[in-house]
VMD Tcl script that draws the C-alpha trace (Angstrom):
set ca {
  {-8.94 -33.01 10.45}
  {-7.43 -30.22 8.40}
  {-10.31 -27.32 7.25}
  {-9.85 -25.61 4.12}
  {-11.26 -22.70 2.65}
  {-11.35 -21.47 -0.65}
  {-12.53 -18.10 -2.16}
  {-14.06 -17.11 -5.70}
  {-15.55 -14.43 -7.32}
  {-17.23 -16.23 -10.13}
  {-18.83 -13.47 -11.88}
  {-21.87 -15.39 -12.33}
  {-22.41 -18.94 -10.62}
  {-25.31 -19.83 -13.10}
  {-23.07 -18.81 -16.06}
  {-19.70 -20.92 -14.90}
  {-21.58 -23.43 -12.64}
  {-19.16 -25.89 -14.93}
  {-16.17 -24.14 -13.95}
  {-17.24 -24.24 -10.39}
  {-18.12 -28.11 -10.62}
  {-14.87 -28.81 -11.60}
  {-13.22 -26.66 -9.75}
  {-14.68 -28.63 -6.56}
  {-13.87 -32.18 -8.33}
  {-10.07 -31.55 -8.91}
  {-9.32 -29.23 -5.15}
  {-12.14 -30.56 -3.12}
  {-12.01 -27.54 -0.05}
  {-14.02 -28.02 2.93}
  {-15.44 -24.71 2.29}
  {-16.18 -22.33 -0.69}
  {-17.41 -19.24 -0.55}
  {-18.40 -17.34 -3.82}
  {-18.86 -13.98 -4.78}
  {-20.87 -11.84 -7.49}
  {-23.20 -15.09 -7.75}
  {-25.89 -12.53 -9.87}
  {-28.80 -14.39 -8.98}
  {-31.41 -14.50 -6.19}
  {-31.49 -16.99 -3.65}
  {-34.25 -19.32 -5.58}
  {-32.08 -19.43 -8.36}
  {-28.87 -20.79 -7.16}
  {-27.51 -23.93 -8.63}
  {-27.74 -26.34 -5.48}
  {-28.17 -29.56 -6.97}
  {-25.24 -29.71 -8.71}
  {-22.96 -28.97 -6.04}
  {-24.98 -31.43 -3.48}
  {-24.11 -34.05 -5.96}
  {-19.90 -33.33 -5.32}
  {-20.76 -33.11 -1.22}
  {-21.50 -29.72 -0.61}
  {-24.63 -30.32 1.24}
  {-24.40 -27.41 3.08}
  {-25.80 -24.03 1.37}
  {-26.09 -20.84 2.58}
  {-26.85 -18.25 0.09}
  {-27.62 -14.34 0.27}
  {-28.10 -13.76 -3.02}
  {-29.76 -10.66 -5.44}
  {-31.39 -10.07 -9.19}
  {-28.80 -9.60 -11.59}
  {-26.00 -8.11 -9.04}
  {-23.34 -8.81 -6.17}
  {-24.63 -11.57 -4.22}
  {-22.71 -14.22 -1.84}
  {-22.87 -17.83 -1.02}
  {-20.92 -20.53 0.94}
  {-20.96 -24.07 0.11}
  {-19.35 -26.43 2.59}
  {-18.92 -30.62 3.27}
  {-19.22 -29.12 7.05}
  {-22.48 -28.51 8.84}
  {-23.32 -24.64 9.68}
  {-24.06 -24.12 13.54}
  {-25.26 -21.10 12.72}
  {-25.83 -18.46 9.77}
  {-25.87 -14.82 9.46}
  {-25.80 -11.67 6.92}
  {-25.43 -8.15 7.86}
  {-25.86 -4.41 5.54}
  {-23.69 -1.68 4.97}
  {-23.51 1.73 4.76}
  {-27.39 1.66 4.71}
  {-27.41 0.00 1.59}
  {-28.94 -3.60 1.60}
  {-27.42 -5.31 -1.19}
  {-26.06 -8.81 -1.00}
  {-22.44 -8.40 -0.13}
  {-21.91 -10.22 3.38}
  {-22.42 -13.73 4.74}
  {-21.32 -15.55 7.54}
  {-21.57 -19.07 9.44}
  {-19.96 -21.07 11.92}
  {-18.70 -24.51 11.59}
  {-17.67 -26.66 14.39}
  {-13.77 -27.59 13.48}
  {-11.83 -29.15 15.89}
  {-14.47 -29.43 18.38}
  {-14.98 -25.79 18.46}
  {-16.75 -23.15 16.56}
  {-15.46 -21.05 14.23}
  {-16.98 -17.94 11.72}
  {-16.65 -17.47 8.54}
  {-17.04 -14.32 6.97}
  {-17.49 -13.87 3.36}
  {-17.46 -10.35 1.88}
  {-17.79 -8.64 -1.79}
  {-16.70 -5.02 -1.07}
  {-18.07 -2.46 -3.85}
  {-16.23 -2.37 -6.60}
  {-16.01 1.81 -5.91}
  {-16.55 3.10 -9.49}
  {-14.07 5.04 -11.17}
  {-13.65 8.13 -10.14}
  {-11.40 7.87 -6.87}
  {-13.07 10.69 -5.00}
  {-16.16 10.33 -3.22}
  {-17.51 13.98 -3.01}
  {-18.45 13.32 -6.82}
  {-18.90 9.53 -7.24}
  {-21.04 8.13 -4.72}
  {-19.77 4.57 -5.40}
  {-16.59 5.50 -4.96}
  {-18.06 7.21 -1.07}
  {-20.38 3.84 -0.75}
  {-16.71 2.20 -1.08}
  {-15.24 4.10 1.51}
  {-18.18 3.94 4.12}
  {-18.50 0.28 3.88}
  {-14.85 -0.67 4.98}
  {-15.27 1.93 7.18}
  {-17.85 -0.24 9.25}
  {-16.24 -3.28 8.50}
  {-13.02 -1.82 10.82}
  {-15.55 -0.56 13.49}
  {-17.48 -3.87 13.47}
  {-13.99 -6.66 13.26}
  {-12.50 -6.16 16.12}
  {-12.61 -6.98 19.81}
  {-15.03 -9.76 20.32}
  {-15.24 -10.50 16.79}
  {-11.38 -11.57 16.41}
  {-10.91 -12.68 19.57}
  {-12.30 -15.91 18.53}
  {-11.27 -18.14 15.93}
  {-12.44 -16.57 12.97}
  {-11.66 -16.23 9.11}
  {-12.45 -13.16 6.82}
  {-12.91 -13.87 3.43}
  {-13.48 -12.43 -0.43}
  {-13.18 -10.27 -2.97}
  {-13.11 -7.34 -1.30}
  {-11.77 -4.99 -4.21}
  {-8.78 -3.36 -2.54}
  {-4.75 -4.38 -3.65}
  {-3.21 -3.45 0.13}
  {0.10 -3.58 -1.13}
  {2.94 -2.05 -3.53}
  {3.87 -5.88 -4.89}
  {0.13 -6.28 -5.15}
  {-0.67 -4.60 -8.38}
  {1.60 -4.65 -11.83}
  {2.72 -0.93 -11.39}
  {2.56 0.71 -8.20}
  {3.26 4.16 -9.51}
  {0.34 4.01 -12.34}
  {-2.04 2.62 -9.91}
  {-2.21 5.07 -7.35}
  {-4.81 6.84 -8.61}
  {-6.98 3.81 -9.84}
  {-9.76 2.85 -7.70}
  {-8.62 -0.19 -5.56}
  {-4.67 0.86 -5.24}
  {-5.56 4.31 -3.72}
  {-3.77 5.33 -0.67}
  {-7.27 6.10 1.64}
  {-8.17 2.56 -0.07}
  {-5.07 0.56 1.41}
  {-4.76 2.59 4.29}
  {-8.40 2.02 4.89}
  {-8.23 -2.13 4.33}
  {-4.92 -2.05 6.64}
  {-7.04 -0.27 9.23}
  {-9.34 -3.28 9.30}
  {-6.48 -5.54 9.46}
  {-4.50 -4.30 12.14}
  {-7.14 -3.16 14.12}
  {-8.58 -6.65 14.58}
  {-5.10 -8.30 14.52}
  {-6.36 -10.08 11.48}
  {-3.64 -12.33 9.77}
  {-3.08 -11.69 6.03}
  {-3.02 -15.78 5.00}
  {-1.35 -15.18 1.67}
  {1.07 -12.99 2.64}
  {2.16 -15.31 5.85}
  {3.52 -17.44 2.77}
  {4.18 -15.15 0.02}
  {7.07 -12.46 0.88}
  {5.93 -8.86 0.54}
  {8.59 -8.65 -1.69}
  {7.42 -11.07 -4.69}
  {4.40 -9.83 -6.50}
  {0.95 -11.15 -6.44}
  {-2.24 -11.19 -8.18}
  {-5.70 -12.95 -8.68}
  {-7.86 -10.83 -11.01}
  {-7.08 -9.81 -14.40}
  {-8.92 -7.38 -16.86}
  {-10.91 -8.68 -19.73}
  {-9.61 -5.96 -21.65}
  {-6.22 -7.51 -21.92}
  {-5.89 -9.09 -25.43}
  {-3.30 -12.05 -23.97}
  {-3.82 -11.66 -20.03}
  {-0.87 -14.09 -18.92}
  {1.61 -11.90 -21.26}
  {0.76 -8.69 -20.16}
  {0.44 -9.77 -16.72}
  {-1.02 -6.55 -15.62}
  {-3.28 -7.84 -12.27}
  {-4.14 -7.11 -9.06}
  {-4.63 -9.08 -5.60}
  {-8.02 -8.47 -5.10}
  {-9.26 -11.60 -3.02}
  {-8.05 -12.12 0.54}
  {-7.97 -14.62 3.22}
  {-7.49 -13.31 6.61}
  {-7.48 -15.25 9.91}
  {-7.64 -14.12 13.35}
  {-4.84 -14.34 16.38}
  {-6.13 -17.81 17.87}
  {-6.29 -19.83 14.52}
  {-3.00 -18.31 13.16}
  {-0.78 -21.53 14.65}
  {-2.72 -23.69 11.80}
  {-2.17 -21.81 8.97}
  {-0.15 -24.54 7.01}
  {-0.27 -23.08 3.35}
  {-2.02 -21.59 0.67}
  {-2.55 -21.88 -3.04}
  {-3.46 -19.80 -5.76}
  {-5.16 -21.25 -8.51}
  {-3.50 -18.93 -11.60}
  {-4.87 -21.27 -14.05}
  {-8.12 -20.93 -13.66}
  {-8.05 -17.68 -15.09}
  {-6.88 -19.18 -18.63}
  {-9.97 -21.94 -18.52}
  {-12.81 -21.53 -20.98}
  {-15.06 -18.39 -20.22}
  {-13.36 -17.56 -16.99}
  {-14.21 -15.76 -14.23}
  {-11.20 -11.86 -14.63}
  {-11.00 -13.68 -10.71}
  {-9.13 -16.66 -9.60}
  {-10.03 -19.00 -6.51}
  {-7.43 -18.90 -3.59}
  {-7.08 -21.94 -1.06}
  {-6.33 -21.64 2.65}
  {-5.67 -25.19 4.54}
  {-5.75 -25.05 8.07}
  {-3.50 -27.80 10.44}
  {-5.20 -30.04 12.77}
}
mol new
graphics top color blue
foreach p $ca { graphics top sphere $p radius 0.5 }
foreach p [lrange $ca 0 end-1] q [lrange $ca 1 end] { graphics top cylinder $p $q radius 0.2 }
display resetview
């Protein structure tokens, strides 16, 4: 059986639960893992997405802010959530399914947003930005991606040049900064993580999936940024068989500024 993951930020799972229901109905991924659900655990919209098959909930979720969840047609073997920079919001899940006769974790990650102020001596979002993907590279590597693995989420950080609308005007915007990219490509490299999307995508053509509110006509201006990522590790990277990201979805009715991206997996 193929496996296939797809990623959201939602912006609110109560407030687009419609969006996400048919979202499921048309793709139908094994897996989907949301972020900034802005509710608490209690409050998450289960039933709905039961109905559709996702029987499988696993939810880390918090009043008002952040929050993650995974939803999955797959059984969990296990669960698990995990704090950052000595902050304990909700910004990390993780399970493991059993694909292909073996296990494999899933990761799913909102990375702070950072603020606006690129410079963490006076923005201490901006240093809470910095710290956390700081322990993400000391924590995703060795053991951790020397298993079949996949990384997964919003995680607020356009790596590369073809990855935001102007490279030149966004280099001192928080998530295009140099110590931000450098900082995500740490991570990367130092777990031999596999950039999905880009295994598909040349470097060369740009890329996005989030757009401002504040644009008047988003899909004229164009002006985004690749903000959500799918990464795999060494030993599932001989599966990858394609990706897809769902540009639309942005233009629906009362969108999320983020669009889901799809990962499928060979057998």
């Amino acid at each position: 059986m193929t496996l296939s993951i797809a990623t959201w930020n939602i912006n609110s799972v109560r407030l687009r639960i419609d969006l996400v229901r048919d979202f499921l109905e048309r793709w139908r991924p094994d897996v989907l893992c949301l972020q900034e659900i802005k509710c608490r655990d209690d409050q998450f919209p289960a039933a709905p997405l039961r109905a559709l098959g996702y029987v499988h909930q696993v939810v880390h979720g918090q009043k008002g802010y952040h929050g993650v969840a995974i939803v999955s047609k797959r059984p969990f073997v296990e669960t698990s959530r995990r704090y950052f920079y000595g902050i304990e919001d909700a910004r990390h899940i993780a399970v493991v399914v059993d694909d292909r006769g073996g296990p494999v974790t899933l990761h799913n990650f909102y990375v702070p947003a950072g603020g606006d102020e690129p410079d963490p001596a006076i923005n201490p979002k901006f240093a809470h930005k910095l710290g956390f993907i700081a322990e993400m590279r000391d924590w995703l590597t060795g053991p951790e991606t020397d298993r079949p693995a996949i990384l997964v989420g919003d995680l607020n950080i356009a790596p590369y040049e073809t990855d935001v609308w102007s490279h030149r005007q966004l280099l001192n915007v928080v998530s295009h900064t140099p110590v931000e990219t450098e900082g995500l490509e740490a991570i990367r490299i130092a777990g031999g993580w596999i950039d999905a999307v880009r295994r598909f995508v040349p470097i060369e053509e740009k890329l996005y999936t989030w757009w401002s509110y504040r644009a008047q006509d988003w899909a004229a201006s164009d002006r985004g940024r690749r903000l959500d990522h799918i990464w795999v590790t060494p030993p599932l990277g001989p599966r990858l068989a394609g990706i897809e990201v769902v540009r639309a979805a942005r233009g629906w009715q009362r969108p999320s500024d983020h669009v889901p991206v799809i990962a499928t997996l060979s057998a």
